[in-house]
C-alpha positions in Angstrom: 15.3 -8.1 11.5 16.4 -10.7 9.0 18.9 -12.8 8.1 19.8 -13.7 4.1 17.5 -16.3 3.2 14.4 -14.1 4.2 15.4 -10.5 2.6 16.3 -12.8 -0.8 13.1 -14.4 -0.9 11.6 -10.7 -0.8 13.6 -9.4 -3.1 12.7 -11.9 -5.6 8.7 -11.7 -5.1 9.1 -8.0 -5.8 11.2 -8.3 -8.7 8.6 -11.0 -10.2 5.2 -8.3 -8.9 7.6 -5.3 -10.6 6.1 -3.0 -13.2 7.9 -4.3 -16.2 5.8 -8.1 -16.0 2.7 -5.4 -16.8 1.6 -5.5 -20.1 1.2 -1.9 -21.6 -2.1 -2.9 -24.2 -3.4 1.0 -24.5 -6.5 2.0 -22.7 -9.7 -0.6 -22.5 -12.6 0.5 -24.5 -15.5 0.6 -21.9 -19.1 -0.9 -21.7 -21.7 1.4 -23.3 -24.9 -0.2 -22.3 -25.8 -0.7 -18.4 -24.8 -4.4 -17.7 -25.5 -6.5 -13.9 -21.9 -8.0 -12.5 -21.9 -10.9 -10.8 -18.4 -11.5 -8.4 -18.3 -15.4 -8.0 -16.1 -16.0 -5.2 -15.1 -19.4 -4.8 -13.5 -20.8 -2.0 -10.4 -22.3 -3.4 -9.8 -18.8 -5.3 -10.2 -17.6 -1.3 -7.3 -19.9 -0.2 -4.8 -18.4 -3.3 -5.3 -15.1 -1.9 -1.7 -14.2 -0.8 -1.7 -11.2 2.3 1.5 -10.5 3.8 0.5 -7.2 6.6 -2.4 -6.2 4.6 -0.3 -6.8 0.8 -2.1 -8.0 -1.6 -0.8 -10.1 -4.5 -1.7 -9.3 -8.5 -1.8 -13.7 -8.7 -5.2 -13.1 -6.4 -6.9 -10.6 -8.3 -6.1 -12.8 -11.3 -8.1 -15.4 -9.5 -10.7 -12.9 -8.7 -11.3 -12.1 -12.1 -11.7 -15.5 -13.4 -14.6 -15.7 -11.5 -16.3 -12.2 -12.2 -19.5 -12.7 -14.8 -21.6 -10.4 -16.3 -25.3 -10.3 -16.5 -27.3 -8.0 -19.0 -30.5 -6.3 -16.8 -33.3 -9.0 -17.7 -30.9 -11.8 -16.8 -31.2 -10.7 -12.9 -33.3 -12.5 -11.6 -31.5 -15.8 -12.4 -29.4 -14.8 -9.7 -30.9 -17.1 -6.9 -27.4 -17.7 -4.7 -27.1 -15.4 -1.6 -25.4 -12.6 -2.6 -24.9 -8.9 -1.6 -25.6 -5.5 -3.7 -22.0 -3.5 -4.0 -23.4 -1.2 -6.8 -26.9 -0.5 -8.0 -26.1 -3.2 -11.0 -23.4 -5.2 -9.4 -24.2 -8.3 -6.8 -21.8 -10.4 -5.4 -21.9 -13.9 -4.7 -21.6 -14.4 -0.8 -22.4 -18.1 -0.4 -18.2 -19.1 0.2 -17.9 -16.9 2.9 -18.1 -18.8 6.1 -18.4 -17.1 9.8 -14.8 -18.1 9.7 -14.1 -16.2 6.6 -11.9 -13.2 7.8 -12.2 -9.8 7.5 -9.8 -8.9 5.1 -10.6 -11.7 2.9 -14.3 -10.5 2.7 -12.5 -6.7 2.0 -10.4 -7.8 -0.7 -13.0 -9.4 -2.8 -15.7 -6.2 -1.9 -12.9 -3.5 -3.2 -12.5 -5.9 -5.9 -16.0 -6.2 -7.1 -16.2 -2.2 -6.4 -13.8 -1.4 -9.0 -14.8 -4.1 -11.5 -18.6 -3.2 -11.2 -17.7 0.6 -11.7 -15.4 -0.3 -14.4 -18.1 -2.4 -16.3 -20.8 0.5 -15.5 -19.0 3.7 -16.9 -18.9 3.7 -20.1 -16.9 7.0 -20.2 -14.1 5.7 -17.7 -10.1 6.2 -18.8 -8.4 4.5 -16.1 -8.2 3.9 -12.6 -6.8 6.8 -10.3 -5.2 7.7 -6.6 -6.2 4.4 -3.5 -7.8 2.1 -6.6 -4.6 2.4 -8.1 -2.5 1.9 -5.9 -4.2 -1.6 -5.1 -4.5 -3.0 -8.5 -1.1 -2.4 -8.6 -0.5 -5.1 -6.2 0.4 -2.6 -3.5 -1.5 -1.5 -0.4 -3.4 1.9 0.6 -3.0 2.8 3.9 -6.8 3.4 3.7 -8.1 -0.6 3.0 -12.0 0.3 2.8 -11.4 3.4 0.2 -13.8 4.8 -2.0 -13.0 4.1 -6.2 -11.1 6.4 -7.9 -11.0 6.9 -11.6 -10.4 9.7 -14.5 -13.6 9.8 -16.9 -13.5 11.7 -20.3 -16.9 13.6 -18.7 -19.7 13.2 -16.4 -18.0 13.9 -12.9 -20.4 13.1 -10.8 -20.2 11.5 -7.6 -22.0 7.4 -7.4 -22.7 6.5 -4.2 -21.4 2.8 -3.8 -23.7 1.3 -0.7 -23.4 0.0 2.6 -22.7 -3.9 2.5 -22.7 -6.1 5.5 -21.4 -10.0 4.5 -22.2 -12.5 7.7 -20.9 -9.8 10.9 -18.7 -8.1 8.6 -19.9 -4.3 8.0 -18.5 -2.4 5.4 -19.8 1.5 5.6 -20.5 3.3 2.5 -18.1 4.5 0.0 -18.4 6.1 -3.7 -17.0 6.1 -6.8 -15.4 9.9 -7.4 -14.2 11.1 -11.1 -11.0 13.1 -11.2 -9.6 14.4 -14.0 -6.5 12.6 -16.3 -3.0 13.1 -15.9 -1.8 11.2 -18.8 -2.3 10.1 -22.4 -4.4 7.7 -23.2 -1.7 5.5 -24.7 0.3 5.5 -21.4 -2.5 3.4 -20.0 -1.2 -0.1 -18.3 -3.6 -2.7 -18.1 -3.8 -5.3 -15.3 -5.6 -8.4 -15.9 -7.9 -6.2 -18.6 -8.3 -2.6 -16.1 -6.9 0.3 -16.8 -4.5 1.9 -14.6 -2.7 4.8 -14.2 1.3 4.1 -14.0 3.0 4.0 -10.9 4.2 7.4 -11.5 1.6 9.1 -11.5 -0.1 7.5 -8.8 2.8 8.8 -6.7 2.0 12.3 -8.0 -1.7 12.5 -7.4 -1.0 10.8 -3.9 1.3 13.0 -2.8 -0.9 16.6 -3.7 -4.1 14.8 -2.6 -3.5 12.5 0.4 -2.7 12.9 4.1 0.9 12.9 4.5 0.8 9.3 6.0 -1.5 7.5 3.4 0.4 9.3 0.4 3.9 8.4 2.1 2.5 4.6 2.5 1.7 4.8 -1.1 4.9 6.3 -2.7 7.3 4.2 -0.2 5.3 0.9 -1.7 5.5 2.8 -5.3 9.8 3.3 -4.8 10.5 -0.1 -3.7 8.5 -1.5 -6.5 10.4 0.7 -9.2 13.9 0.5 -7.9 13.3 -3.0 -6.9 14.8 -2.1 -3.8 17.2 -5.5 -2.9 19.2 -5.2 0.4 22.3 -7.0 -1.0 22.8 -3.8 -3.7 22.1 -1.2 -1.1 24.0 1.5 -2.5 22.8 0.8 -6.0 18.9 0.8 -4.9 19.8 3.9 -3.4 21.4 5.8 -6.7 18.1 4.3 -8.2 15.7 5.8 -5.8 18.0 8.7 -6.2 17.1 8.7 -9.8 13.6 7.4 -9.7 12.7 10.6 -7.5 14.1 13.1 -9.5 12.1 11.4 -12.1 8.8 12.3 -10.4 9.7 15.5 -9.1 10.4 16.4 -12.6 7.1 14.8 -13.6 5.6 17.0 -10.5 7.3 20.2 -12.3 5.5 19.4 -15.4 2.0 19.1 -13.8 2.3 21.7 -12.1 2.7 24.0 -15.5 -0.5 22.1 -17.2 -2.4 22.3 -13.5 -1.6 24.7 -11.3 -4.3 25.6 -9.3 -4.3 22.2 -7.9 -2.0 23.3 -5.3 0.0 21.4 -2.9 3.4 20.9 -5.1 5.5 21.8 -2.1 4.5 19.5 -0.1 4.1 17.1 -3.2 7.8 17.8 -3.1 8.5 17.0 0.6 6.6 14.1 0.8 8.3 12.7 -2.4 12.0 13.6 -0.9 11.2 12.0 2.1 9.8 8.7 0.8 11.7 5.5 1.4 12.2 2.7 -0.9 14.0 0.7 1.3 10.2 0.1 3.2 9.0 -3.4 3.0 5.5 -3.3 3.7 2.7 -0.7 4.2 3.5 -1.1 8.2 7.2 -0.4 7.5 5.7 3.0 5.4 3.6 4.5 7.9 5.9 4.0 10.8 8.9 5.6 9.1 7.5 9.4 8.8 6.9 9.3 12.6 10.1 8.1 13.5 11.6 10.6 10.7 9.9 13.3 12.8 11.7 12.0 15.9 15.2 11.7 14.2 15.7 13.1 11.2 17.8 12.7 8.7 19.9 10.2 12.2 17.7 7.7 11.0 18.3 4.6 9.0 16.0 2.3 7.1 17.3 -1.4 6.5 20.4 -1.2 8.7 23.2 -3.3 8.2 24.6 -5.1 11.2 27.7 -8.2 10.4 27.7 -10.8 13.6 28.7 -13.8 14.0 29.4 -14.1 10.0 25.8 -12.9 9.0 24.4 -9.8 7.8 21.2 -9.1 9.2 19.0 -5.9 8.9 17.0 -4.1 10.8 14.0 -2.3 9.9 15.0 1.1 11.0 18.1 2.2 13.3 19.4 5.9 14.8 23.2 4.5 14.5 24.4 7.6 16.7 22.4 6.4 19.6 23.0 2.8 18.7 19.0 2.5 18.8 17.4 -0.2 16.2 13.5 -0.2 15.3 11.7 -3.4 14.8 8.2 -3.2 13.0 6.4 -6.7 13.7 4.5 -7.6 11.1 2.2 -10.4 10.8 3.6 -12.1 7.6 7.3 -12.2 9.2 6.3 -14.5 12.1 4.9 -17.4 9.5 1.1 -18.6 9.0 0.7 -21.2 11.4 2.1 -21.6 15.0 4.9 -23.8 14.1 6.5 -21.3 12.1 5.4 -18.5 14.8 7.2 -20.1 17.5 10.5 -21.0 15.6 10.4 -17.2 14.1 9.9 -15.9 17.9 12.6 -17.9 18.6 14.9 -16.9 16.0 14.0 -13.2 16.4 14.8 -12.9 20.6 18.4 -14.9 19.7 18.9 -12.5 17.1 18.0 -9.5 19.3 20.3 -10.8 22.5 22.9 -11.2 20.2 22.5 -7.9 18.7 21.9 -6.0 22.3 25.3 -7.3 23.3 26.8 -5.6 20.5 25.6 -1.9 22.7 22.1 -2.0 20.7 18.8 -0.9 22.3 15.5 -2.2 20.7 12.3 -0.9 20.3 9.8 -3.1 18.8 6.5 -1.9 16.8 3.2 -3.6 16.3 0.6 -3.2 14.2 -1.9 -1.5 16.8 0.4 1.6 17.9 0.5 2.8 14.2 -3.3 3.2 15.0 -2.1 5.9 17.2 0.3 7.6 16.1 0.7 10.6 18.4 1.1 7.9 21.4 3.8 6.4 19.2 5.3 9.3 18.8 5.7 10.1 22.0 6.7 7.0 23.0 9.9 7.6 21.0 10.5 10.8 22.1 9.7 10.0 26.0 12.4 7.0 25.6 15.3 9.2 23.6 15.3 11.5 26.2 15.3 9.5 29.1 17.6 6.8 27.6 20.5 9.7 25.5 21.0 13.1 27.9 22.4 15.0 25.0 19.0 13.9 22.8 16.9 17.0 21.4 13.9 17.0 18.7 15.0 17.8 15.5 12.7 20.1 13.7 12.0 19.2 9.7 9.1 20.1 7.4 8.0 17.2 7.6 7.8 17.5 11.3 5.4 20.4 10.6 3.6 19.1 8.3 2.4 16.4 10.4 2.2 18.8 13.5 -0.4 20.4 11.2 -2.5 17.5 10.2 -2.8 16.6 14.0 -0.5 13.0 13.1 1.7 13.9 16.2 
């Protein structure tokens, strides 16, 4: 739930992390010779990272980079600081990561120096594809430990990219997997000097690739980005996502003609249509196909409730049933325990207030989207308890994560 000051804020950040601040410079010409990288992570760069539920921020890749050397293969065994193996020629410069250091911190900077050494190792690399993607856009995979995903001009072979373990911290085996290209090479983007593949067609190859859950995540994030979703224009973000997803169904058409044996266009399609752009975070994304299974089409992202002079929205609502969905993510209850306290605060006024209005609450956290058959279940245990005339709804997306054992 949040009141003005908050949702503006937001709305601002994503209009300053949106596509057009990307500089479109044409693809990067790649490495040809085998080179040694060397990920430098210093401990102020650490402190700039900026994580809002598992969000990253382009500003701390940017500081990332500034610290990421290259060493040619006789120059190795200058490296004398603790440091970890990511790739067979990449190491990465451990000695700023403290017992303290957190998980995620340690994550970021190993994905990082994942795609960066694979980058600076492939000589035959176009751009980066599908999870790797969707994270140097700024955005976050539902998967945060994914393998690297890139279209090469040849050479297709798998790279297994090793087991690392930094102080406690394990981080299992991954690999860098080739895919094909989707684009031309002059509709590269580059951020902070990798290539990418657009937004757009991250969204595609998500959607005819992924698990219905990880490709909505990423084409929510990929929507609210490109409409720059704002709260206070709601019915103009929605005539843009209108537009923006006929775009890519379009673009989906086209694929399909050029690549059709890849298969999975119609659910492409459903996952696409069913997408929301009104989703904050990558919490917000994967809890809205599982309450869209409950409800349908009854439910409501970013619901619009006027009290006591205020607009405030909630997360998700089922306005027939007067039922409102709070997801409770870490970066709306502050980052110290000041701010935590005044935001539990200002969240249970807001929700007394609100149930007196006839609303019933439901509140997410982070660990039930790890099981999201319980959470499911949940909802549907509660609706018919709570509503006698309640009944499931059946959609194809209903089915479709019936079938991949989601719910």
């Amino acid at each position: 739930m949040r009141g003005h000051e908050f949702s503006e804020s937001k709305r601002i950040q994503a209009n300053n992390h949106s596509e057009h601040n990307y500089k479109f410079q044409g693809s990067c010409e790649c490495i040809s010779h085998r080179i040694n990288v060397v990920i430098h992570i210093g401990s102020q760069c650490l402190e700039k990272l900026i994580f809002s539920e598992g969000k990253t921020s382009i500003d701390s890749m940017n500081n990332l980079q500034k610290n990421i050397s290259s060493l040619r293969a006789n120059e190795k065994r200058r490296v004398h600081y603790p440091h970890v193996t990511v790739l067979r020629s990449v190491v990465m410069n451990i000695e700023s990561f403290s017992a303290e250091t957190p998980r995620w911190q340690i994550r970021y900077a190993l994905n990082l120096a994942r795609i960066v050494g694979v980058y600076r190792t492939r000589k035959n690399l176009q751009y980066f594809t599908h999870e790797s993607a969707v994270f140097l856009h700024g955005l976050s995979p539902w998967n945060v430990e994914p393998s690297v995903y890139a279209a090469t001009n040849s050479n297709r072979h798998k790279t297994t990219l090793p087991k690392v373990t930094i102080n406690t911290e394990v981080f299992e085996p991954r690999e860098f997997r080739p895919t094909f290209s989707l684009q031309r090479s002059d509709e590269s983007l580059t951020i902070d000097n990798l290539p990418v593949e657009s937004l757009e067609n991250t969204a595609i190859r998500m959607v005819i690739s992924r698990p219905a859950v990880d490709a909505l995540v990423a084409v929510s994030q990929i929507l609210h980005r490109l409409t720059r979703f704002s709260h206070f224009q709601w019915q103009y973000s929605r005539s843009l996502e209108k537009q923006v997803k006929q775009s890519l169904l379009v673009r989906l058409d086209k694929i399909q003609k050029e690549h059709p044996k890849l298969g999975n266009y119609d659910r492409g399609r459903v996952l696409i249509n069913v997408a929301d752009a009104a989703c904050e975070s990558a919490g917000e994304a994967a809890l809205q196909p599982i309450l869209y299974a409950v409800f349908s089409d009854a439910l409501v992202s970013q619901y619009k409730i006027h009290m006591n002079g205020h607009d405030y929205f909630a997360d998700f609502a089922v306005p027939e049933v007067h039922l409102i969905i709070e997801f409770d993510g870490v970066g709306k209850m502050g980052t110290n325990e000041q701010e935590f306290n005044d935001a539990l605060h200002a969240q249970l006024n807001r929700q007394n207030a609100i149930e007196s209005l006839g609303y019933s609450f439901i509140r997410v956290k982070w660990k039930d989207l790890l099981n999201p058959t319980d959470l499911y279940n949940r909802f549907v245990r509660y609706s018919m308890k709570k509503y006698s005339d309640f009944h499931l709804r059946n959609s194809t997306l209903k089915s479709l994560l019936e079938s991949e054992a989601v719910i």
